[in-house]
C-alpha positions in Angstrom: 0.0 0.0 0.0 1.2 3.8 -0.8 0.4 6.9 1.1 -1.0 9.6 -0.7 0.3 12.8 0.6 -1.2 15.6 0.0 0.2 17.4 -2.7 1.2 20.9 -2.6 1.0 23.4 -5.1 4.3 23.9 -7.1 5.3 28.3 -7.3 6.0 28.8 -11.2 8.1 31.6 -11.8 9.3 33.5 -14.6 12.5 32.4 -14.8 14.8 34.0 -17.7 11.4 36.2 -19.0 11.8 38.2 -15.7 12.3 41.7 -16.6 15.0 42.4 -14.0 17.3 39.5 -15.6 16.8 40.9 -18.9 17.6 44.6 -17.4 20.4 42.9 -15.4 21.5 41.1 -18.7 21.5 44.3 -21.0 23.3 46.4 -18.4 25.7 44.1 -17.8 26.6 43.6 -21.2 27.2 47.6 -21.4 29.2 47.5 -18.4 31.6 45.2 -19.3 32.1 46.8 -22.6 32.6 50.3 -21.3 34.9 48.1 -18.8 36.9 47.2 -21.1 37.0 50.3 -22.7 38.2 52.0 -19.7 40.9 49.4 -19.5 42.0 48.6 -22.4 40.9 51.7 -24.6 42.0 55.6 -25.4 41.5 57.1 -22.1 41.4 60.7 -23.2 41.9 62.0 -19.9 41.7 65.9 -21.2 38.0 65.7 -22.2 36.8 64.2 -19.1 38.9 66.1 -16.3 41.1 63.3 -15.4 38.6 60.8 -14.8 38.7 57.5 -16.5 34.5 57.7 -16.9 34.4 54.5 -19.4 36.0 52.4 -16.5 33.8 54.1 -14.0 31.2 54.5 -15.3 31.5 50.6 -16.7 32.0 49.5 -12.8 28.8 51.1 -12.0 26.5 49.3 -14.3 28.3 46.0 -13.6 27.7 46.5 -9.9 24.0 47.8 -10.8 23.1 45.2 -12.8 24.4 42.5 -10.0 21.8 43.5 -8.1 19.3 43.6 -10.1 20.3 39.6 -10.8 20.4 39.5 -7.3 17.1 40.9 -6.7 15.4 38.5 -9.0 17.1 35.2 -7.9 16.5 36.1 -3.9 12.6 37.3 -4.6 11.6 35.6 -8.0 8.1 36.8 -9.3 5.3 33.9 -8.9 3.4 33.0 -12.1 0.0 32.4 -11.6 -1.2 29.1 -12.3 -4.8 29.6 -14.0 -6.2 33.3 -16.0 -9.6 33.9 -15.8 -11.3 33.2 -19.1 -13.4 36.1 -20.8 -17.3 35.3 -21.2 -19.3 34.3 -24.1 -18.9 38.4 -25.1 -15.3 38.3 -25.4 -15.0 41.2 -22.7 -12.5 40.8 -20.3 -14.4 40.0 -16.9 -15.5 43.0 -14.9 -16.1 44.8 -18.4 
């Protein structure tokens, strides 16, 4: 003979279609290439005051866009599992 336990409902999330990884993603990407800009690149120190601002401003949207990866693998965003259906009218409900 086999228990049944009681089954409880799985949490779907979005996963990869969340819109902080693909903020996270995007801003990343920028930031590493102004990164490597800054490091590797014309650093044309007498336009910008003496500031490196590729590498700086490259470290900044790495670190921003860590946490916003961060952010969405510590709170994930819970996918509903069942949508209303419209009526016979084709109106949303409530319309």
């Amino acid at each position: 003979m086999s228990e049944q336990t009681p089954s409880t409902p799985t949490k779907h999330t979005a996963g990869a279609l969340d819109i902080r990884n693909i903020i996270g993603g995007l801003i990343g990407l920028y930031g590493l290439i102004l990164l490597l800009m800054g490091l590797f690149g014309d650093k044309e120190y007498d336009k910008t005051g003496d500031v490196n601002a590729n590498l700086w401003a490259g470290l900044a949207m790495v670190a921003f866009a860590a946490a916003f990866l961060v952010w969405a693998r510590l709170r994930p965003t819970v996918v509903p599992d069942h949508v209303e259906k419209p009526d016979d009218t084709g109106h949303p409900p409530g319309h």
